[in-house]
KOLTI-240983 format. One record per residue (C-alpha): residue in one letter; x, y, z. Coordinates in Angstrom, 3 decimals, always signed. Example, Ala and Ser with C-alpha at 12.3 -4.5 7.8 and 13.67 -1.06 7.14 Angstrom:
// residues 2
ATOM   rest       east      north         up
ATOM      A    +12.300     -4.500     +7.800
ATOM      S    +13.670     -1.060     +7.140
//
This chain:
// residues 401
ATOM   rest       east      north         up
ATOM      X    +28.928    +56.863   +105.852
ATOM      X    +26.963    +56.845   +102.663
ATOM      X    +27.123    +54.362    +99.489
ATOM      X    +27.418    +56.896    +96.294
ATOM      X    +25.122    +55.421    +93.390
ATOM      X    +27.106    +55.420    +90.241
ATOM      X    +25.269    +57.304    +87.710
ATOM      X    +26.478    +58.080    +83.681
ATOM      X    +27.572    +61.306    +83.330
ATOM      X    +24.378    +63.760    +81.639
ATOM      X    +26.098    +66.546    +79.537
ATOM      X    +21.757    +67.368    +79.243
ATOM      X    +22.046    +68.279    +82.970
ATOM      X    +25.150    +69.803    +82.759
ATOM      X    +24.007    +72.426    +80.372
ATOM      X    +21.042    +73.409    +82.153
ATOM      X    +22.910    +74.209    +85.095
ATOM      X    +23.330    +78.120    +85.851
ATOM      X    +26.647    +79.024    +84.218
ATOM      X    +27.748    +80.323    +87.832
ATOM      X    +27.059    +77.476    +89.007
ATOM      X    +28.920    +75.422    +86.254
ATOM      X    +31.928    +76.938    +86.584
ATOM      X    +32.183    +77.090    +90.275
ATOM      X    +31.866    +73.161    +90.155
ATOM      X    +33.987    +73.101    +87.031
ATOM      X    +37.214    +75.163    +88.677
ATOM      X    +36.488    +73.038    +91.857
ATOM      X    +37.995    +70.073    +89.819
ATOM      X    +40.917    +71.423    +88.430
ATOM      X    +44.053    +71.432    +90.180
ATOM      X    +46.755    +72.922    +87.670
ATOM      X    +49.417    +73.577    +90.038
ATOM      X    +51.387    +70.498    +88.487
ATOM      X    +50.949    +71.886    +84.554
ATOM      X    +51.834    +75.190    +85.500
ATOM      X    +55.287    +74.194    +87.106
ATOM      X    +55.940    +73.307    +83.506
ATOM      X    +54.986    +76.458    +82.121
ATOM      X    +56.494    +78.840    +84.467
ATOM      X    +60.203    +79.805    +83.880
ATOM      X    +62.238    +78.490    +86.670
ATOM      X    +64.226    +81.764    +87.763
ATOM      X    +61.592    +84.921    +86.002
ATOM      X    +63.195    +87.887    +85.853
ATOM      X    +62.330    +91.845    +84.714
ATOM      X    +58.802    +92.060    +84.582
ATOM      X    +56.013    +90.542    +86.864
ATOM      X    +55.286    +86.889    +85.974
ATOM      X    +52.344    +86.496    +83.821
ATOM      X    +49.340    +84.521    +85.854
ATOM      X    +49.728    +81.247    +83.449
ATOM      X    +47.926    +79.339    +85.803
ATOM      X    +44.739    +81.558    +85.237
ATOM      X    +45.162    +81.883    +81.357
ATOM      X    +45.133    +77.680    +81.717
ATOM      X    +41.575    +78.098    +83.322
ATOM      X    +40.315    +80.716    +81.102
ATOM      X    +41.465    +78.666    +77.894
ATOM      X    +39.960    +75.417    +79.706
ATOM      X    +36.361    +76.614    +80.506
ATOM      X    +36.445    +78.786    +77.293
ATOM      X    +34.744    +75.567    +74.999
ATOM      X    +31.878    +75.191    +77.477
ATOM      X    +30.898    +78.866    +76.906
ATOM      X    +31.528    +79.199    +73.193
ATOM      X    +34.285    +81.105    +73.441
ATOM      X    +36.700    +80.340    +70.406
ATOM      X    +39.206    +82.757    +69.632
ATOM      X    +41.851    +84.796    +71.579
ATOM      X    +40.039    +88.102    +71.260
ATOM      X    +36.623    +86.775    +72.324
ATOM      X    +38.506    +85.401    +75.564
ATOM      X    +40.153    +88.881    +76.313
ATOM      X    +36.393    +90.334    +75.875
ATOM      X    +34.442    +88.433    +77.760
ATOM      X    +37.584    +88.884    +80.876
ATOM      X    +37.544    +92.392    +80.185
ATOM      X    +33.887    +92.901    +80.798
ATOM      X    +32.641    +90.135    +83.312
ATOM      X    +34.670    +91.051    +86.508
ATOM      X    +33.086    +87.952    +88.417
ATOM      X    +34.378    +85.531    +85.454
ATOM      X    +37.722    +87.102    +85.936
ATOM      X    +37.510    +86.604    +89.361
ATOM      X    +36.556    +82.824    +89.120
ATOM      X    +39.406    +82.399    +86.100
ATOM      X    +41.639    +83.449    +88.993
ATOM      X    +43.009    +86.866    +87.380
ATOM      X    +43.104    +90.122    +89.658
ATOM      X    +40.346    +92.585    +89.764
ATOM      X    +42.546    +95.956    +89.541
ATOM      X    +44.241    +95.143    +86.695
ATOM      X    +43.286    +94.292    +82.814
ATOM      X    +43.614    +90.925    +81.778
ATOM      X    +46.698    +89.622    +79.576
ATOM      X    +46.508    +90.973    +76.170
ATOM      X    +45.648    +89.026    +72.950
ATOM      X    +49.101    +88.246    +72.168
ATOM      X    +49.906    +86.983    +75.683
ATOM      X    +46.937    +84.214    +75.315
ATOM      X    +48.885    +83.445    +72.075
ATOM      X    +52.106    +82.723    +73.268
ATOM      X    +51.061    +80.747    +76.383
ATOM      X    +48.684    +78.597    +74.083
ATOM      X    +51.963    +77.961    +72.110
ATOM      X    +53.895    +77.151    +75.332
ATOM      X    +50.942    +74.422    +76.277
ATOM      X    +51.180    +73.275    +72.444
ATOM      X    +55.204    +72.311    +72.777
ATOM      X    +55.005    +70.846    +75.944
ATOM      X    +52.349    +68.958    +75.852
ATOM      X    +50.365    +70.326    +78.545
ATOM      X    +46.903    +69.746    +77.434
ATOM      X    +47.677    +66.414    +76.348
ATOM      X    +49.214    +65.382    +79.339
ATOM      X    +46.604    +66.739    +81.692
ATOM      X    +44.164    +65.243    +79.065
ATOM      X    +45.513    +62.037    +79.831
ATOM      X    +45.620    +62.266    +83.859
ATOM      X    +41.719    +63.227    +84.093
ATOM      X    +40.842    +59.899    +81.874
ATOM      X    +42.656    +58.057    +84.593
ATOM      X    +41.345    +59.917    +87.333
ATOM      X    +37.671    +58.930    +85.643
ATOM      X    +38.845    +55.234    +85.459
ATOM      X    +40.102    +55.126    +89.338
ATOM      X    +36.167    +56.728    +90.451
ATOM      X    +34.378    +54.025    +88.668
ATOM      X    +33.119    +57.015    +85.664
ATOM      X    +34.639    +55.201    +82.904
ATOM      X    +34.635    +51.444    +82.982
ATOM      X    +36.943    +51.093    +79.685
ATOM      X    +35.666    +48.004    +78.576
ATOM      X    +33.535    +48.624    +75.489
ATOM      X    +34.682    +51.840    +73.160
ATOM      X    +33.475    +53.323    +70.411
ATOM      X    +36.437    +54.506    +67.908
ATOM      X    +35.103    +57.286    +65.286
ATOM      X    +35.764    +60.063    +63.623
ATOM      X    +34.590    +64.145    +63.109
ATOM      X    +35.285    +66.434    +59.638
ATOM      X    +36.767    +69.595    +60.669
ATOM      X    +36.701    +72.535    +58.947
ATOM      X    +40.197    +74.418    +58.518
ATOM      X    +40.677    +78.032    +59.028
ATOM      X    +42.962    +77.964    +56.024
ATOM      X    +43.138    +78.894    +52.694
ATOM      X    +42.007    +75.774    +50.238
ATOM      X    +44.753    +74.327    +48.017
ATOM      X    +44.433    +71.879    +45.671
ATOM      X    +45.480    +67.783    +46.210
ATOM      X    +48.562    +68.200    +44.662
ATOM      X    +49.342    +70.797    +46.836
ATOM      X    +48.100    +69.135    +50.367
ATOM      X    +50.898    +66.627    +50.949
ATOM      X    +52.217    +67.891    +53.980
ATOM      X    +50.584    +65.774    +56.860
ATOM      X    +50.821    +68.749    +59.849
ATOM      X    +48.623    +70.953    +57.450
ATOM      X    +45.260    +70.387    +56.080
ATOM      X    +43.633    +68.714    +53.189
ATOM      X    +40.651    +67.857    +51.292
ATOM      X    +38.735    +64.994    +52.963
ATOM      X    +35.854    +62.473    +52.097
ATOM      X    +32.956    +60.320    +53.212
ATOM      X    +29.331    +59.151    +52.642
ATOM      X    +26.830    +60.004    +55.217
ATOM      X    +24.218    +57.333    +56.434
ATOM      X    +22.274    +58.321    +53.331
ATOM      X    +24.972    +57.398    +51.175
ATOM      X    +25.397    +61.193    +49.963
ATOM      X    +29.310    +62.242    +49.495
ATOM      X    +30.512    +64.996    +52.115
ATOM      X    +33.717    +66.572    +51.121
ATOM      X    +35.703    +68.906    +53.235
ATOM      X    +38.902    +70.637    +53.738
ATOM      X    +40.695    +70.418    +57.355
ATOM      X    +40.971    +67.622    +59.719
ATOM      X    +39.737    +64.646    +61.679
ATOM      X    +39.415    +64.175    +64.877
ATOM      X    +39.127    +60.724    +65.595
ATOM      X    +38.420    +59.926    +69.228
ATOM      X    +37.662    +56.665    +71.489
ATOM      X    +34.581    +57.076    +73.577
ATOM      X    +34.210    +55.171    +76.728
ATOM      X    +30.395    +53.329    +75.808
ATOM      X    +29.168    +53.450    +79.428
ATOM      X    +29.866    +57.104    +80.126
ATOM      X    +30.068    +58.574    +76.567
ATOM      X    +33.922    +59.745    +77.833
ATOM      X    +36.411    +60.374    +75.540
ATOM      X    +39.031    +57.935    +76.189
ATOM      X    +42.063    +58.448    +73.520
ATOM      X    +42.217    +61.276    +71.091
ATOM      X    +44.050    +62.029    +67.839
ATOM      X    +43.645    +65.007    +65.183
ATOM      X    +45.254    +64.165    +61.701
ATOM      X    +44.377    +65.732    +58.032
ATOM      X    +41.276    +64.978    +56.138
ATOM      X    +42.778    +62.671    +53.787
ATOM      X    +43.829    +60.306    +56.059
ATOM      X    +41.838    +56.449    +56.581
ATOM      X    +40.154    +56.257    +59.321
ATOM      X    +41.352    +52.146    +59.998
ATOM      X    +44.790    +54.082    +60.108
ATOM      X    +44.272    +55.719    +63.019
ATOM      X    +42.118    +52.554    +65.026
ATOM      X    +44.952    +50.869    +66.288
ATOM      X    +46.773    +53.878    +67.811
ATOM      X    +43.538    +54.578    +69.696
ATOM      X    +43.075    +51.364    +71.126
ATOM      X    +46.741    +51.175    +71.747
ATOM      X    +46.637    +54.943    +74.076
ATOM      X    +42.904    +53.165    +75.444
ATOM      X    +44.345    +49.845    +76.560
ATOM      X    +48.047    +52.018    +77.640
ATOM      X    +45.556    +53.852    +80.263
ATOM      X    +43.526    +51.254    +81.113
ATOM      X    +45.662    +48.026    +81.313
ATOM      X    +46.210    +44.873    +79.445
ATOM      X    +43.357    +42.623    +78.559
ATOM      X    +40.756    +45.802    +80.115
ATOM      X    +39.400    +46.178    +76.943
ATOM      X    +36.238    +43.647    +75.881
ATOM      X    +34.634    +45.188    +72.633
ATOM      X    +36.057    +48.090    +69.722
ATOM      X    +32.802    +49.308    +68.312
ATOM      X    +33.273    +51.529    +65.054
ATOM      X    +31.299    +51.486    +61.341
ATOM      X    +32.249    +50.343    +58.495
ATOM      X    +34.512    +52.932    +57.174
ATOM      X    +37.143    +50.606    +59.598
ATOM      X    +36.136    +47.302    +57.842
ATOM      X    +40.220    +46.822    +57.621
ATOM      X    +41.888    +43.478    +58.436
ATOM      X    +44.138    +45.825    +60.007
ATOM      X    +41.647    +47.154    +62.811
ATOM      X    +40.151    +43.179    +63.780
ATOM      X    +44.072    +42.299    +64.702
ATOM      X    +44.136    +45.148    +66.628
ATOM      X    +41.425    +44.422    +68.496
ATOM      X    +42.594    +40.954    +69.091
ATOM      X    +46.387    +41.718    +70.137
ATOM      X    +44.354    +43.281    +73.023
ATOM      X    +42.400    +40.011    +73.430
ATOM      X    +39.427    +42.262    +72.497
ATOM      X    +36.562    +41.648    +69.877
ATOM      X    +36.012    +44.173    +66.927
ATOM      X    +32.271    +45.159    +66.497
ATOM      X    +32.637    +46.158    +62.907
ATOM      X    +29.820    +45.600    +60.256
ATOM      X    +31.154    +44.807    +56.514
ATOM      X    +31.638    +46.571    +53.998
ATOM      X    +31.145    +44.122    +51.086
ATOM      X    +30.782    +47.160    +47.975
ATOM      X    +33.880    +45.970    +46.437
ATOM      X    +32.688    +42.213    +47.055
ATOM      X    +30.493    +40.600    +44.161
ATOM      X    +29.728    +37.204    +45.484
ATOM      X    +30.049    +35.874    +49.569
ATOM      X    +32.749    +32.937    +49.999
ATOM      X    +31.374    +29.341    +49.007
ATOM      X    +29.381    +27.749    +51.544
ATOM      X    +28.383    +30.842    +53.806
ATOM      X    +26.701    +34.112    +53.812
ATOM      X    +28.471    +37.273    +53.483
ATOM      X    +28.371    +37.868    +57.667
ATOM      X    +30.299    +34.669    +57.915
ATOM      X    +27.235    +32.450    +58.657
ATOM      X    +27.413    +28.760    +56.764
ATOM      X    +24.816    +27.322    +54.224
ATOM      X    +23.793    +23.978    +54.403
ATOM      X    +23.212    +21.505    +51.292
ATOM      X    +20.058    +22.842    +50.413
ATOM      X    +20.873    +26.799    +50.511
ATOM      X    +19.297    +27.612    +53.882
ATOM      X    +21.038    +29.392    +56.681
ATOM      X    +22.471    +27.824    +59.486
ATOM      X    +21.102    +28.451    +62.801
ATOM      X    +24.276    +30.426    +65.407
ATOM      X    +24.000    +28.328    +68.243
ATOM      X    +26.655    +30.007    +70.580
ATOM      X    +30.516    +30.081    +70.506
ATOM      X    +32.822    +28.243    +73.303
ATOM      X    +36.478    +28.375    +73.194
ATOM      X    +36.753    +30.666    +70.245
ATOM      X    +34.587    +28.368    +67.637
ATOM      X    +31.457    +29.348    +66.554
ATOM      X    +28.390    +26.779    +66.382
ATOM      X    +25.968    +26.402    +63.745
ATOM      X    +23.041    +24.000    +63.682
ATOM      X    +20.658    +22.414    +60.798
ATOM      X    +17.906    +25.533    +60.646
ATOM      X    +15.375    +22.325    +60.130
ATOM      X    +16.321    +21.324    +63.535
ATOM      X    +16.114    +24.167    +65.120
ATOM      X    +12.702    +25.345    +63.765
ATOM      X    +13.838    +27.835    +61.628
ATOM      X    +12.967    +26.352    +57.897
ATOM      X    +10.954    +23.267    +57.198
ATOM      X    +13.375    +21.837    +54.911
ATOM      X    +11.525    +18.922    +52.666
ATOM      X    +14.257    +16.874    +53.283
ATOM      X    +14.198    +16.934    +57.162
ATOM      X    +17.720    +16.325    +59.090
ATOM      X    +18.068    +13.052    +58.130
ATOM      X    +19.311    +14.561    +54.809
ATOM      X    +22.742    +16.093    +56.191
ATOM      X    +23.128    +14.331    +59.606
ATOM      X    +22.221    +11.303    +61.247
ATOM      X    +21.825    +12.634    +64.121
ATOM      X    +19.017    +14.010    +66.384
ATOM      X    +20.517    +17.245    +67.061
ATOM      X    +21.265    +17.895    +63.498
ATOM      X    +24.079    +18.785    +61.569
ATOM      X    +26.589    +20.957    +63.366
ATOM      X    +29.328    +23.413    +61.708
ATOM      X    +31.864    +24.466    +63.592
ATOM      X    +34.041    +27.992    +62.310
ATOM      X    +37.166    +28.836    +64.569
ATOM      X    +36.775    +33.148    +64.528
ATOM      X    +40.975    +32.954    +63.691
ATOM      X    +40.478    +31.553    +60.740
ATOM      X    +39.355    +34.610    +59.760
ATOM      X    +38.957    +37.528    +61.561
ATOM      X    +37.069    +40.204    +59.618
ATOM      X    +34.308    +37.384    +58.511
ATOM      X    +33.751    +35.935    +61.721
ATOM      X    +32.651    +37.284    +65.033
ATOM      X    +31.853    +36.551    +68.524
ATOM      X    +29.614    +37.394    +69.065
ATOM      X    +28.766    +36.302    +65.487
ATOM      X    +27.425    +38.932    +63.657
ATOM      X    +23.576    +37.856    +62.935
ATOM      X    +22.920    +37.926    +66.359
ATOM      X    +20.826    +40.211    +68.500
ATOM      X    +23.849    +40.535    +70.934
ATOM      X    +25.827    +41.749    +68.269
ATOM      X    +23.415    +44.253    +67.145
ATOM      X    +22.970    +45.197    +70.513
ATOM      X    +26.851    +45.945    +71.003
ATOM      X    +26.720    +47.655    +67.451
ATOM      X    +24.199    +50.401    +68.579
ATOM      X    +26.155    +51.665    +71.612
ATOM      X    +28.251    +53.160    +68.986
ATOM      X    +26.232    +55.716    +69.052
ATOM      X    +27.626    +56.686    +72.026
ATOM      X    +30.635    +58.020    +70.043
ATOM      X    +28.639    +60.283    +67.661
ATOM      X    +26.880    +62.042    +70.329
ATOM      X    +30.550    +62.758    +72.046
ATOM      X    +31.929    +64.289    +68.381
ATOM      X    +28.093    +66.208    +68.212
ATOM      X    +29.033    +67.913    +71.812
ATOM      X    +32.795    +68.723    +70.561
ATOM      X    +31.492    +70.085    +67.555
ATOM      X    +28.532    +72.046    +67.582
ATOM      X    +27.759    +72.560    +71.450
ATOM      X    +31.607    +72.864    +72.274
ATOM      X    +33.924    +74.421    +69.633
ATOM      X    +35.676    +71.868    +67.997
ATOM      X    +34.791    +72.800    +64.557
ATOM      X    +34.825    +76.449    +65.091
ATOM      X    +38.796    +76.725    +64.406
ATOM      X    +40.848    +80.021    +64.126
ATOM      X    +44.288    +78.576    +64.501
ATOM      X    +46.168    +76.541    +61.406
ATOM      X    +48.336    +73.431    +61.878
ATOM      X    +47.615    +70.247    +63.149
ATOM      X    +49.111    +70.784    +66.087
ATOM      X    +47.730    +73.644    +66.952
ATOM      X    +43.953    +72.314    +66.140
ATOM      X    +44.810    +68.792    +68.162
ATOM      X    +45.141    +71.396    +71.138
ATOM      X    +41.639    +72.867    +70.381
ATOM      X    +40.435    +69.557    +70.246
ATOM      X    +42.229    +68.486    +73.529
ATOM      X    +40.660    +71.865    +75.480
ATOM      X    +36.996    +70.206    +74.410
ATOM      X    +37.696    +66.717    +75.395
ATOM      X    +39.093    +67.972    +78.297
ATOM      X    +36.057    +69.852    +79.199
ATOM      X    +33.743    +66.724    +78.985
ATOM      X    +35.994    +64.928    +81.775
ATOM      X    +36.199    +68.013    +84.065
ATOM      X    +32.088    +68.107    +83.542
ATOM      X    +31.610    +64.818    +84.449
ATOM      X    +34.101    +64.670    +87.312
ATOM      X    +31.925    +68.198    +88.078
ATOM      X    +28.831    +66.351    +87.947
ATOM      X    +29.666    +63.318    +90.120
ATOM      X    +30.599    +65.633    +92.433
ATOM      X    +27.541    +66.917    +92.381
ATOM      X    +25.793    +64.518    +92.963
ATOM      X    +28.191    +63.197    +96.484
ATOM      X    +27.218    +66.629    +97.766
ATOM      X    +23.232    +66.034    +97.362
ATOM      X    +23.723    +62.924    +98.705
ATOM      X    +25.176    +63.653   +101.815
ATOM      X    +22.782    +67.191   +101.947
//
């Protein structure tokens, strides 16, 4: 017997990894036999079945190695007889044609394939102890369409693309035409844990709750600790649906349409005592917040002393019940270091939509629809799971070497 470290899943080591050696771990993983029941007729007739079991692999490995259309897929099996071999398609005969990718990738598209398998590797992460599901980041990626741009008026249709919006960290305007993917990473693992492609112009904090709801449906009731995102989902909408979960929303404000903080506090929900200083967070318990006199607690030296607001020792104490208003308060509450140490794993999220879309080929589309690009998008996500499942693998077989 041996005890198996846990260690986070390093797309870095993945990548350096021979791609022979990649892919042999990567079909080890990948039992299809279930998704292909549902893509084979049940009683073929005339010609000899197509081998959709192998065009699944092929289309499933075909993000890792940059492969992004059809007719790059038929290449690349055409010429490299051992990645035919490892796909699973015979030696003495030509691979499918172009067309025959295309209609298979339709048949995963209308039943769901992808998604479904999708769904059954996130759990299969969950039950080995690779994603913990407690904290996720929930963001979004700009896709570029492979579609002819329209104007506004024109883009109303939500299962085609449209022109799409947002400032960068330097607060420069990025505009776009295509799609979002908006995805919830797993913070621990940098997993993706719930996925969703919609149309450029839609709001982010529309799409937050219907990740967290697909998180918490996969992970269980009351799994789910922290929602980290920025604060494009500064939305009343997106702290209540962190809390139906009994979760807390790591969200920082967005106060440009807000010309003055509410009386008696700071913007972040902190309170102000008598003489304009900032109160000092001294903890929450039982879903208040507590504030002390900052004189007391050796923040300011206020001329007054405590005597001013309190009798007391201690000090003057506020007390702010986080209900009362959930996008102002926090608890954590938001001036502390554990908050800002919760808000940085959101980074987490970024580097998963920076491996979909430029080391992967999420952004590199040549199919049009929503639909069509949510399968694209599913194929890369998909990829990341089978890697790390790959990996740990991996790393059970050195272990017992």
């Amino acid at each position: 017997m041996y005890i198996l470290q846990q260690n986070l899943f390093s797309f870095e080591e993945w990548i350096k990894m021979e791609e022979g050696d990649r892919l042999k771990l990567f079909f080890s993983e990948l039992d299809l036999r279930p998704y292909v029941k549902m893509l084979n007729p049940s009683s073929p007739q005339g010609r000899k079945p197509i081998d959709r079991e192998a065009i699944l692999r092929a289309f499933l490995v075909a993000p890792q190695l940059g492969i992004d259309t059809f007719t790059k897929l038929y290449q690349r099996l055409k010429n490299d007889l051992k990645f035919r071999y490892q796909c699973g398609f015979p030696l003495v005969e030509d691979p499918p044609s172009v067309s025959v990718f295309s209609r298979v990738f339709s048949q995963i598209k209308n039943q769901g394939i992808a998604e479904q398998l999708f769904r059954d590797l996130v759990q299969r992460c969950k039950d080995l102890g690779i994603i913990k599901g407690e904290k996720v980041a929930i963001d979004s990626m700009a896709i570029d369409a492979y579609e002819k741009k329209r104007s506004k008026k024109q883009c109303l249709d939500p299962e085609w693309s449209s022109w799409g919006a947002k400032f960068d960290e330097h607060r420069n305007k990025i505009t776009w035409f295509g799609y979002k993917i908006h995805l919830a990473v797993d913070t621990e693992s940098e997993l993706p844990t719930a996925l969703e492609v919609t149309t450029a112009s839609v709001n982010d904090g529309d799409v937050f709750p219907d990740l967290l709801q697909e998180h918490v449906r996969l992970f269980g009731n009351k799994s789910l600790k922290y929602a980290i995102a920025d604060a494009g989902y500064d939305q009343l909408k997106c702290y209540q649906a962190a809390k139906n979960y009994g979760a807390q929303a790591i969200i920082p404000l967005n106060l440009r349409n807000e010309k003055e903080p509410p009386e008696g506090m700071t913007s972040n929900g902190t309170p102000v005592c008598s003489m304009g200083y900032e109160m000092t967070y001294w903890g929450a318990e039982d879903g208040y917040l507590k504030f002390r006199c900052p004189h007391a607690t050796g923040k300011v030296d206020c001329p007054h002393g405590m005597m001013w607001c309190s009798p007391s020792n201690y000090g003057m104490v506020v007390k702010k019940k986080a209900e009362e208003d959930l996008r102002r308060y926090s608890i954590p509450h938001r001036g502390s270091q554990t908050w800002r140490e919760l808000y940085r794993e959101r980074t987490c999220a970024e580097r998963c939509n920076s491996r979909m879309k430029t080391a992967m080929t999420a952004n590199r589309l040549h199919v049009r629809g929503r639909r069509k690009v949510k399968e694209i998008a599913l194929f890369n996500a998909i990829t990341l799971l089978v890697q790390a499942l790959s990996t740990q693998q991996k790393q059970r077989m050195n272990l017992t070497a």
